[in-house]
N, C-alpha and C positions, 0 to 999 in steps of 0.2 A: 767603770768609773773614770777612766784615761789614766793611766797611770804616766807619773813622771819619768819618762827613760831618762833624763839627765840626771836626777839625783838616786838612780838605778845603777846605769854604768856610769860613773863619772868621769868625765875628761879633764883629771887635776891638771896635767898637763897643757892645757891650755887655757891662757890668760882671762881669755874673752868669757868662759865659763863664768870668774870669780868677778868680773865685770858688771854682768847681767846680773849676778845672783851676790852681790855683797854682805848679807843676810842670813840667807839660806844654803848657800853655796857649803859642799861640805872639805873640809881641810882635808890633806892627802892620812893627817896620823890620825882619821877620823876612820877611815875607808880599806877596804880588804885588795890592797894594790897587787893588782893583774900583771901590769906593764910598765914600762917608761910615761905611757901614757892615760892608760885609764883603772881608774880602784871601783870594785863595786861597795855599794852602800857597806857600812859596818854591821846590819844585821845581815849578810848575807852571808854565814857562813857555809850552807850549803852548797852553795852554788858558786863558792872561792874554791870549794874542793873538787866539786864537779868540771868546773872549768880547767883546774890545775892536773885533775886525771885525763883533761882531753876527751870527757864526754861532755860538753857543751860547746852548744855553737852559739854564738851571738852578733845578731843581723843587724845591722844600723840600716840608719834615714829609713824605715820603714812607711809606704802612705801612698797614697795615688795623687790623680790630677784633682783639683777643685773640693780640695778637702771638706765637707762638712764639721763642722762645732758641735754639732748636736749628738748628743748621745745616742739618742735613740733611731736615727738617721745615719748615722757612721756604723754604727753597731750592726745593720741591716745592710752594709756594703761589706763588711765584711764578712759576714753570716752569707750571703748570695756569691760573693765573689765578682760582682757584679755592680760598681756604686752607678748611681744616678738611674738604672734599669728597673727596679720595681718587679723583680723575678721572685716569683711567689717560690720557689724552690731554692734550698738552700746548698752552697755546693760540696757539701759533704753527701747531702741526701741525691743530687746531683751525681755524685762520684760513686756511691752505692749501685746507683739506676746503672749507671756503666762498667762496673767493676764485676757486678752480678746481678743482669737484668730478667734471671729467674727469679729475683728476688726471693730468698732460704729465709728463713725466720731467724730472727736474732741477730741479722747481721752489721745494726746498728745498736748501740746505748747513748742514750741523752740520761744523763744520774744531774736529776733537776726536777723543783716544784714544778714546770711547766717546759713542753717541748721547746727547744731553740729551734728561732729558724733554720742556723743552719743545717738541717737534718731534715727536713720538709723533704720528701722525696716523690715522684711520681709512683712508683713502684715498690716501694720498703713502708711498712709501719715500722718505725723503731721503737726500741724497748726504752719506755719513760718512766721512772722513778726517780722519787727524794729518799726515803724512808724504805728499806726492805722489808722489815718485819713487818708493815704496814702497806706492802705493795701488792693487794688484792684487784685492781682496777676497780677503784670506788665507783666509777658511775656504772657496773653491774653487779654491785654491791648484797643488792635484792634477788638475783638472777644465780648467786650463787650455785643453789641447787643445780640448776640447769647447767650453767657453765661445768660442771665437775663432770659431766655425761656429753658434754660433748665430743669427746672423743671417740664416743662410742657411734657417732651419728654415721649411718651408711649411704649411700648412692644417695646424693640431692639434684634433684631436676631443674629446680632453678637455678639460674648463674648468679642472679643477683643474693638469692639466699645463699647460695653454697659460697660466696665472696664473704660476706658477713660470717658464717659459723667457721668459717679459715680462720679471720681475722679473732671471732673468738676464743676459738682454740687455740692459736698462737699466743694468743694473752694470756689467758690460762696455764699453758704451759709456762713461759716466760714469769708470770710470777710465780708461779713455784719453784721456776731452777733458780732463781733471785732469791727467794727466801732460804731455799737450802743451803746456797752459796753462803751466805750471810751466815748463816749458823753455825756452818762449819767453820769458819774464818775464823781462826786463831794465830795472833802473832807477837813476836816480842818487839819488833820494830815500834819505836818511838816516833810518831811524827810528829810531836808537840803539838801547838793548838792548830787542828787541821781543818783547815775551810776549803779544801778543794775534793773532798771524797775521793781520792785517789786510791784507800784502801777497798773500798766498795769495787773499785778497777780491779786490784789485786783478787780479792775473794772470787771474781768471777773469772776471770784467767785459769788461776787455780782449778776451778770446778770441772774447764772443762767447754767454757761458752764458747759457740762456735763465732763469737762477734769479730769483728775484723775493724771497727772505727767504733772508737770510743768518743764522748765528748760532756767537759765537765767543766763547770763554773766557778766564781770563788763564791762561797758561803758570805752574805751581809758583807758583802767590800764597803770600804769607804775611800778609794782612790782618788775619790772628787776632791781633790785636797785644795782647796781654793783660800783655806782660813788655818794658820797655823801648822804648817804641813809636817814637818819636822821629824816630831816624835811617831806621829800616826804613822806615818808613810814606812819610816823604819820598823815600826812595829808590823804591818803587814807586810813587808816582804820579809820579814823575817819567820812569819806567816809563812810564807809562799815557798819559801828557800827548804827549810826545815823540810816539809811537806813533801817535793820533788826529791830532794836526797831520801828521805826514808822512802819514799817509793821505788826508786832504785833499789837500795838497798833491799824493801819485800820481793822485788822481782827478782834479787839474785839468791834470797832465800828458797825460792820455790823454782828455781832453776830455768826462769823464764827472761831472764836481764836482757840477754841476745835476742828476744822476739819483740821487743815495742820497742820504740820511740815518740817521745811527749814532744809537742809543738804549742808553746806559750806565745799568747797577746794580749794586746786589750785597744779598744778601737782606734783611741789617739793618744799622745801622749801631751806634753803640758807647756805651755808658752815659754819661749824662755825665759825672757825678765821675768823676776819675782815683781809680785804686785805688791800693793801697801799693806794687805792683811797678813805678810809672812807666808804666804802660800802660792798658788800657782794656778793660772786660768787655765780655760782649754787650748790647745795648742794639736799640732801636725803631725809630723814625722815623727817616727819612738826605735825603741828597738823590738825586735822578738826574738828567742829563744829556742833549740831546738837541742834536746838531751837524750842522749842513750849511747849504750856502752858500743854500739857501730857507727856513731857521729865520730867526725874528723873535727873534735872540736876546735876551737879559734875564732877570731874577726872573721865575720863576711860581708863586705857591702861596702860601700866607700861612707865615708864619717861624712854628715853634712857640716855647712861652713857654721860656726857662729858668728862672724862678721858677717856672713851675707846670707841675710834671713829672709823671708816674704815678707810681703807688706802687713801680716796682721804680725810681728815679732816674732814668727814662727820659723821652725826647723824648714828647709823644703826639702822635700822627700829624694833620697835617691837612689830608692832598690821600692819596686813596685811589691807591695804585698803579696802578690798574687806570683811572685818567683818564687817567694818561698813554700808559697801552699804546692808549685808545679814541681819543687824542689824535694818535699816530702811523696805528693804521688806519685813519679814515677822514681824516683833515686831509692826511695823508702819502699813502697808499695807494686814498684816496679810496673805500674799500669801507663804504658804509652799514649800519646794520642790525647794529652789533656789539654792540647791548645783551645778544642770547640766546647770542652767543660768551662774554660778559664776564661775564654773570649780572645785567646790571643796567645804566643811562646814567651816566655818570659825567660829565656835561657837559666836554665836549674843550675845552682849552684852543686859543685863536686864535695857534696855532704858527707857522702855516708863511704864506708867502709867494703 
């Protein structure tokens, strides 16, 4: 939906903030102060704790050249990694194809009513679900029988068929080790009202799944906050905040804390002037996120000006997206050579641990 990075992390600290936003602008005794200089929203308690343990990073001016406005047009530059290009592959399923171009079953999750681009890969089907208990691959719904014997299926001569009965034995399998995972999954971690299935992360870690890149959405956002933004906006990150902390916290129940790190965005972030409805149009540059108990958390990235904006009143960007994605592959995932993934070096940030 674009989330507002200004009333995210807030720059109380500077003038021009409360300028723009005379209205909506939030007061420093409102905000979970970080610094001298910036407090995150007041529902963020999560993420004031995560920050203050020094497991979270938080990236400013995030954004490329010639920003798109449009939702569904931004959201597909950065699902590709690639804006203005039209690469039907996305660059996580991109990073998969290179990371492991035997391509092993299961070495992606999309936990979503429908696959995200970013995960489109040449070489990977990845494991797609919303619902586990309900994760039988409906469109072979009919075929059950069959599907359950195919395991059983020996020497195929076709290529084209023996590709197909691969793919549906992986499926097969996969939703079974999904639904087990799921059944077994019991926890006392709270993560209050949770719209990002991050526990469904958890249950499957736990089990045992050999995945290696996970990727999960928010549940009904409503970030498009263009009309009375205020209350909504705190209300979902504090959504969001909660969420992230108990998922930490499950990972260090099940003694997995030190093996993941969660990388947060959302396409663009929000103009800065506040408009006449109390809320916020689409705008540029935002910040993102990056959490886990090997993050060197802190500031990364230089803060853009709020006196000197683009010409639509927007942030201009000044840490290319795609550093932080080169930041998490090889610093995180230790895979070299992401420049002809990424289109380019974006020199990685010294993240991790």
């Amino acid at each position: 939906g674009g989330n507002d990075g200004l009333n995210t992390v807030v720059p109380y600290g500077d003038d021009a903030y409360y300028q723009h936003r005379p209205k909506i602008g939030l007061p420093k005794n409102e905000l979970r102060v970080l610094d001298d200089h910036f407090g995150l929203n007041g529902g963020m308690a999560g993420f004031e704790r995560l920050f203050k343990d020094g497991k979270m990073a938080i990236v400013h001016g995030c954004g490329y050249e010639n920003p798109s406005y449009s939702h569904f047009n931004s959201m597909a530059y950065w699902h590709t990694a690639a804006p203005n290009s039209g690469d039907e592959y996305g660059w996580v399923g991109r990073l998969a194809d290179d990371m492991a171009p035997d391509a092993p079953a299961n070495y992606m999750v999309n936990i979503a009513a429908r696959q995200s681009l970013a995960v489109r890969s040449a070489s990977h089907v990845p494991v797609v679900f919303d619902q586990p208990e309900r994760f039988i691959r409906e469109a072979f719904h009919e075929e059950r029988d069959e599907l359950d014997l195919v395991h059983d299926v020996g020497k195929v001569t076709n290529d084209s068929r023996e590709y197909l009965l691969n793919i549906a034995r992986s499926a097969n399998e996969a939703s079974s080790q999904v639904r087990q995972a799921w059944e077994s999954y019991s926890s006392p971690v709270d993560y209050g009202v949770n719209s990002l299935d991050l526990p469904k992360v958890v249950s499957l870690i736990d089990a045992g799944m050999p995945t290696k890149l996970y990727y999960v959405s928010y549940r009904n956002n409503a970030f498009d906050t263009h009309v009375f933004q205020n209350n909504v906006h705190r209300r979902l990150l504090t959504y969001t905040s909660d969420a992230v902390f108990a998922f930490l916290q499950d990972l260090e129940r099940i003694g997995r804390a030190d093996d993941v790190a969660l990388m947060i965005f959302s396409e663009f972030g929000r103009r800065v002037p506040e408009n006449d409805n109390l809320g916020t149009d689409h705008g540029a540059a935002n910040n993102m996120f990056v959490v886990g108990n090997q993050v060197k958390g802190g500031h990364y990235g230089e803060l853009p000006s709020l006196t000197k904006l683009n010409p639509e009143d927007n942030l201009a960007y000044t840490t290319d997206f795609r550093r932080v994605y080169q930041t998490v592959i090889e610093g995180w995932l230790g895979h070299r050579g992401s420049g002809e993934l990424l289109g380019g070096n974006y020199q990685p940030f010294d993240m991790f641990a």
